[in-house]
Backbone as CSV, one residue per row, in Angstrom:
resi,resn,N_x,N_y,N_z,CA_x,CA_y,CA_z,C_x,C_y,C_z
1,UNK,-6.173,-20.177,11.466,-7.425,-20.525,12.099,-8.568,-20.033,11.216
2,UNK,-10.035,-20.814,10.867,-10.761,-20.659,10.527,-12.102,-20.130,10.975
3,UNK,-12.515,-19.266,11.697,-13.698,-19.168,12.189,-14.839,-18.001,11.812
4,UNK,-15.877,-18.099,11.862,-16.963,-17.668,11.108,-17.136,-16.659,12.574
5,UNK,-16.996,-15.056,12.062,-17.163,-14.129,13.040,-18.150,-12.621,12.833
6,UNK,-19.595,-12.728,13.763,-20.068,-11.294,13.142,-19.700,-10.445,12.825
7,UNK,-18.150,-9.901,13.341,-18.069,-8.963,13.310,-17.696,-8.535,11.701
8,UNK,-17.283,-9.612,11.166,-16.857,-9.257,9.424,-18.455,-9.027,9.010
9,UNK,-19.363,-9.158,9.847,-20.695,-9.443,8.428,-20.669,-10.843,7.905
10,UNK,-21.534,-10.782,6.483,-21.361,-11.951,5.642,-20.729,-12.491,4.812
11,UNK,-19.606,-13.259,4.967,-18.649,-13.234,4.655,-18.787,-13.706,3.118
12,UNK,-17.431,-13.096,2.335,-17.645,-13.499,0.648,-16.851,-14.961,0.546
13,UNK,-16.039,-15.052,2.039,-15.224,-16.152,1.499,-15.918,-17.171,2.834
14,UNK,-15.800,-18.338,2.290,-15.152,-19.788,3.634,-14.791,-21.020,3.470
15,UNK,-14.214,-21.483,4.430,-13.693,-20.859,5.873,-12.965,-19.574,5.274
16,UNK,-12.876,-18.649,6.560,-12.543,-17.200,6.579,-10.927,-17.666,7.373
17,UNK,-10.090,-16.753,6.369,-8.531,-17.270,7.004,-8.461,-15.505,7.581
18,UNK,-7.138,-15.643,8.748,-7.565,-14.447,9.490,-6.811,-13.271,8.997
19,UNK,-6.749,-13.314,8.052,-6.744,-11.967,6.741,-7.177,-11.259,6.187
20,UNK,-8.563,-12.266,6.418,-10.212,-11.890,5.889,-10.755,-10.676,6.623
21,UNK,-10.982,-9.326,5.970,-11.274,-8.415,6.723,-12.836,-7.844,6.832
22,UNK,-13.419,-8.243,5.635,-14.740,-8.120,6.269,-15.711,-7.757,4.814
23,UNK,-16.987,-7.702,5.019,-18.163,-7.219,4.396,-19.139,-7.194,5.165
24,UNK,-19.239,-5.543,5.483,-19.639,-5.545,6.685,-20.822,-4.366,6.127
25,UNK,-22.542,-5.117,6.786,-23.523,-3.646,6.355,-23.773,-2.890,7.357
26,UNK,-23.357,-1.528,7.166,-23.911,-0.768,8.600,-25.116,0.147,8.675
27,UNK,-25.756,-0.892,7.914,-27.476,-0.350,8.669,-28.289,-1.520,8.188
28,UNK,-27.675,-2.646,8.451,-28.684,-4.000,8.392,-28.962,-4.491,9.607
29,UNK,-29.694,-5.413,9.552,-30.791,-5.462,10.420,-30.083,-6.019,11.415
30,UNK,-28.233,-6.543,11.942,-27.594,-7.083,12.865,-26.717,-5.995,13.135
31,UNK,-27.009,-4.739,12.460,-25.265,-4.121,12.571,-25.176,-3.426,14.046
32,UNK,-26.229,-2.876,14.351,-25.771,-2.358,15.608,-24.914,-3.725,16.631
33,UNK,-25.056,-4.690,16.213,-24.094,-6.072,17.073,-22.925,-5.675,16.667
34,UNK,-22.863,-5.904,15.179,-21.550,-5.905,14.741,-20.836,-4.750,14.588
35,UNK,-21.378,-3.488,14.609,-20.975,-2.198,14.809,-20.000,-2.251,16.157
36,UNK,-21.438,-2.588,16.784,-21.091,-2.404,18.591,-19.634,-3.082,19.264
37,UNK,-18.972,-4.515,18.161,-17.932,-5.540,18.347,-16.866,-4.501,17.381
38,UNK,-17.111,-3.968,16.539,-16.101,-3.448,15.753,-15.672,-2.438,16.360
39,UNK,-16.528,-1.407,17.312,-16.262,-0.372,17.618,-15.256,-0.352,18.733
40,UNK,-15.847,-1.835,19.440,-14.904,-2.005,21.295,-13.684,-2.243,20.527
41,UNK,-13.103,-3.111,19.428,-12.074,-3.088,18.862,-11.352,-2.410,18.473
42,UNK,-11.770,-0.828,17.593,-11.407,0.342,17.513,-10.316,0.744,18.466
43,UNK,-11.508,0.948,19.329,-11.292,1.796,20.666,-9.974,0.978,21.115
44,UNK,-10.145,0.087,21.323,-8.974,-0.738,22.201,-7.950,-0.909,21.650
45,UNK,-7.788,-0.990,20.399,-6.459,-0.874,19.437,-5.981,0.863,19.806
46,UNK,-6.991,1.497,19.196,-6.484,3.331,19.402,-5.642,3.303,21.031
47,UNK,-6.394,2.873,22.295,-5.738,2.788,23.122,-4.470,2.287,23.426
48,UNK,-4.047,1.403,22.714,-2.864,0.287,22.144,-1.954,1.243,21.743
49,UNK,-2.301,1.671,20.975,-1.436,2.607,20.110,-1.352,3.691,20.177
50,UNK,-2.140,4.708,20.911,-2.035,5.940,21.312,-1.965,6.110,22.680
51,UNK,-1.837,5.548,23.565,-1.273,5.159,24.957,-0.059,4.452,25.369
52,UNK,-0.085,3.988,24.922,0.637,2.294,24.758,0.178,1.706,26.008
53,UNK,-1.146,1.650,25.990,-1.680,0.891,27.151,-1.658,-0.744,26.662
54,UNK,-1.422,-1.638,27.514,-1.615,-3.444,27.181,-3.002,-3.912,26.914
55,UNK,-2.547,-4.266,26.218,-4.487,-5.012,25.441,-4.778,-6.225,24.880
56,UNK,-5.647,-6.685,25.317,-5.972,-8.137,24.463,-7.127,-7.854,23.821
57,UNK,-7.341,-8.405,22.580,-8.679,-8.496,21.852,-9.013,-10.166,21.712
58,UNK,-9.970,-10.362,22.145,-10.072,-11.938,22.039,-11.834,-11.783,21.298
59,UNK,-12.255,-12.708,20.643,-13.340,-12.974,19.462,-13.793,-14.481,20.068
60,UNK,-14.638,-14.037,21.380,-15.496,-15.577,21.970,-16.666,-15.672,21.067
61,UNK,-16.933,-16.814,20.856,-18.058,-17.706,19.813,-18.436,-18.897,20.488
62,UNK,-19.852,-19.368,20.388,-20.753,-20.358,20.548,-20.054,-20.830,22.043
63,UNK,-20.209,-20.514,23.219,-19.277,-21.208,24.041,-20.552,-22.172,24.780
64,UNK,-20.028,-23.753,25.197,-21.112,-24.299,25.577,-20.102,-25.479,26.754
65,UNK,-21.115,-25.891,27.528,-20.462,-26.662,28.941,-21.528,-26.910,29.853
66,UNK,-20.780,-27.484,30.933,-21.968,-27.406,32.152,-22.334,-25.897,32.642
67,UNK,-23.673,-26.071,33.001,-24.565,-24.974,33.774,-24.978,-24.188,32.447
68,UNK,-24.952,-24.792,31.618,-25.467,-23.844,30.720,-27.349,-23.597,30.916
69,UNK,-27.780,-22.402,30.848,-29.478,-22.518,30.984,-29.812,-23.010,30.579
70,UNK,-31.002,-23.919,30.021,-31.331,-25.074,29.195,-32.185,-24.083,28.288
71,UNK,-32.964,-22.845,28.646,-34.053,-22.046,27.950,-33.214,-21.207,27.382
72,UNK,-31.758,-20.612,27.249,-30.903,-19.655,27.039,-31.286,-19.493,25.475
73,UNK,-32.130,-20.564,24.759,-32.012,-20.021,23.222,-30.982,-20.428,22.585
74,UNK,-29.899,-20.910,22.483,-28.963,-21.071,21.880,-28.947,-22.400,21.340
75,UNK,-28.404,-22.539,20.541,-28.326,-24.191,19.211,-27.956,-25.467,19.801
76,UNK,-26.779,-25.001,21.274,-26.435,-26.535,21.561,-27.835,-26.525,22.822
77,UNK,-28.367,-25.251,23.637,-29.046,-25.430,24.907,-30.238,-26.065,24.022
78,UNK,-30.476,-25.645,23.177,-32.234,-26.162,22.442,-31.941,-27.494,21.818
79,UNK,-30.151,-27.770,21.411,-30.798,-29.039,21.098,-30.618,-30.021,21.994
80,UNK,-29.918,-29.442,23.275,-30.426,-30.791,24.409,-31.543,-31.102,25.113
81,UNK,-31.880,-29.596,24.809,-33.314,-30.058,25.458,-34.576,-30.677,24.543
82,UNK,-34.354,-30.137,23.552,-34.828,-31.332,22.516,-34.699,-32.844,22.690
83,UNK,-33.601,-33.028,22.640,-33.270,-34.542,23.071,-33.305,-35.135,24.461
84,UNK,-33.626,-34.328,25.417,-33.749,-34.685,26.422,-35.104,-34.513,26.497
85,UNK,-36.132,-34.272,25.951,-37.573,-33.974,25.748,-38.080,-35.194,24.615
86,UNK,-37.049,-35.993,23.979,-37.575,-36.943,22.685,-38.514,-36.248,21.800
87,UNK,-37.879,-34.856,21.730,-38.136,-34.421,20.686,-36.846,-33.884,19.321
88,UNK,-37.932,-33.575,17.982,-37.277,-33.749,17.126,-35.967,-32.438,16.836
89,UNK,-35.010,-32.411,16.867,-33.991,-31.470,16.587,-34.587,-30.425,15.746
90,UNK,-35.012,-29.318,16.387,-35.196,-27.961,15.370,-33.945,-27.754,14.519
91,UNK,-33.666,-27.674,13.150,-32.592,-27.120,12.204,-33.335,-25.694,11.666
92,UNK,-32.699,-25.210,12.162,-32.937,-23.193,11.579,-32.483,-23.115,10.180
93,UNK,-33.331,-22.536,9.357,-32.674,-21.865,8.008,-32.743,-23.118,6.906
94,UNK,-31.710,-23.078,5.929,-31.544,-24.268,4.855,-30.539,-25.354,5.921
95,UNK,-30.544,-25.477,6.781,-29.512,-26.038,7.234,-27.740,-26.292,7.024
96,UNK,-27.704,-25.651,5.938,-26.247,-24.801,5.027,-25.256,-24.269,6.349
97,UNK,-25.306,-23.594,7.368,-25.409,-22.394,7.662,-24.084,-23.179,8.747
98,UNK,-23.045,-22.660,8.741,-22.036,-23.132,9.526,-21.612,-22.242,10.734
99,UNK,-21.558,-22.887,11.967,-21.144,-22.239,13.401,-19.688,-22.681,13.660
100,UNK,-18.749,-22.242,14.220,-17.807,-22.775,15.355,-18.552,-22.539,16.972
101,UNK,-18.010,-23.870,17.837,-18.090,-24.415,19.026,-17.005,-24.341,19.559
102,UNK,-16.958,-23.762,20.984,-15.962,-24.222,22.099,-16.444,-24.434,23.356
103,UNK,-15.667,-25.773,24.294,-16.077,-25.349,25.422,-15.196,-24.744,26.242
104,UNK,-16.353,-24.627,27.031,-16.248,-23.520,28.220,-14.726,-23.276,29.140
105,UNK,-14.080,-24.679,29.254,-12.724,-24.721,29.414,-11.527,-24.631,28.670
106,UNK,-11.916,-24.664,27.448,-11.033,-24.714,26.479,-11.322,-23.206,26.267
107,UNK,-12.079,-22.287,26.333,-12.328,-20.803,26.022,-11.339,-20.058,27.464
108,UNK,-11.678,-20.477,28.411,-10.936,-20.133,29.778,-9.562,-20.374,29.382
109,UNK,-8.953,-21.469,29.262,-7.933,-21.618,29.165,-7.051,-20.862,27.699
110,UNK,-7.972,-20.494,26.999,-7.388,-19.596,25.560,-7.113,-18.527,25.929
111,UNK,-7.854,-17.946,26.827,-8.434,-16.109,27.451,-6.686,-16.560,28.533
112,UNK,-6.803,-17.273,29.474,-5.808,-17.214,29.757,-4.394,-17.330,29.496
113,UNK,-4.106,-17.870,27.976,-2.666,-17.782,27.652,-2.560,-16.911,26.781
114,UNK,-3.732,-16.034,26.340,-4.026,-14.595,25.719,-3.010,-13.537,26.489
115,UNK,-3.813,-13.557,27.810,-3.741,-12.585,28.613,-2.038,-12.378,29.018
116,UNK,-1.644,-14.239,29.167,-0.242,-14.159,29.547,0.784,-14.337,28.373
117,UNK,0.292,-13.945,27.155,1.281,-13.643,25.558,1.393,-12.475,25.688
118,UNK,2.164,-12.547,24.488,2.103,-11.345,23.756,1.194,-10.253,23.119
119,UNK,0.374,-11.648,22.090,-0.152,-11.378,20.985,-1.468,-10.521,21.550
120,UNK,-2.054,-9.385,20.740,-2.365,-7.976,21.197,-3.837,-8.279,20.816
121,UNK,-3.939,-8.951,19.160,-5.663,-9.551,18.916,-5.423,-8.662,17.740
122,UNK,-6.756,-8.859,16.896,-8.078,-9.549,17.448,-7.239,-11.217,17.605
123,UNK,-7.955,-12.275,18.006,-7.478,-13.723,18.124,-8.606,-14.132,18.735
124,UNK,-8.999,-15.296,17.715,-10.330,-15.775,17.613,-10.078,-17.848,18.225
């Protein structure tokens, strides 16, 4: 699987295969995010392994569907309301800049055959 995840930072490679472990700055101007995602991971592996408590690590990204807020800020909510406004699609940045998308049922239904595997995570 290929997916573009804060928690590596900026990545040197892409698509990022899930081997890819990271370049990660911890005092740039996002890290307390990506600190904050690396750290719940830590923790929850140490628990894994120094408990042997059961754990899933799952890595949710861009999730979009019905009821989404239309003002929420986000790339797919702004650009429907763009288009539902006949207005012109804001593109952020050089337009270069690559996301992964899921919806909202297809994320539910991942979290749930997570939960009922094996596999311990991270799993993106």
């Amino acid at each position: 699987m290929t997916k573009w995840c804060t928690v590596y930072g900026d990545p040197l490679e892409h698509p990022q295969v899930e081997t890819y472990w990271e370049n990660v700055n911890p005092i740039g101007v996002r890290s307390c995010y990506d600190e904050g995602k690396r750290t719940a991971e830590t923790l929850t592996m140490d628990y894994h392994r120094g408990l042997n408590i059961e754990v899933r690590i799952a890595r949710i990204f861009n999730t979009y569907g019905p009821r989404m807020c239309i003002d929420d800020g986000r790339v797919v909510s702004n650009f429907v309301a763009q288009a539902l406004r006949k207005e012109p699609l804001t593109v952020y940045g050089d337009g270069k800049q690559t996301r992964s998308f899921q919806y909202v049922s297809d994320l539910v239904e991942g979290l749930m055959r997570l939960m009922e595997g094996d596999h311990v995570g991270p799993f993106e």
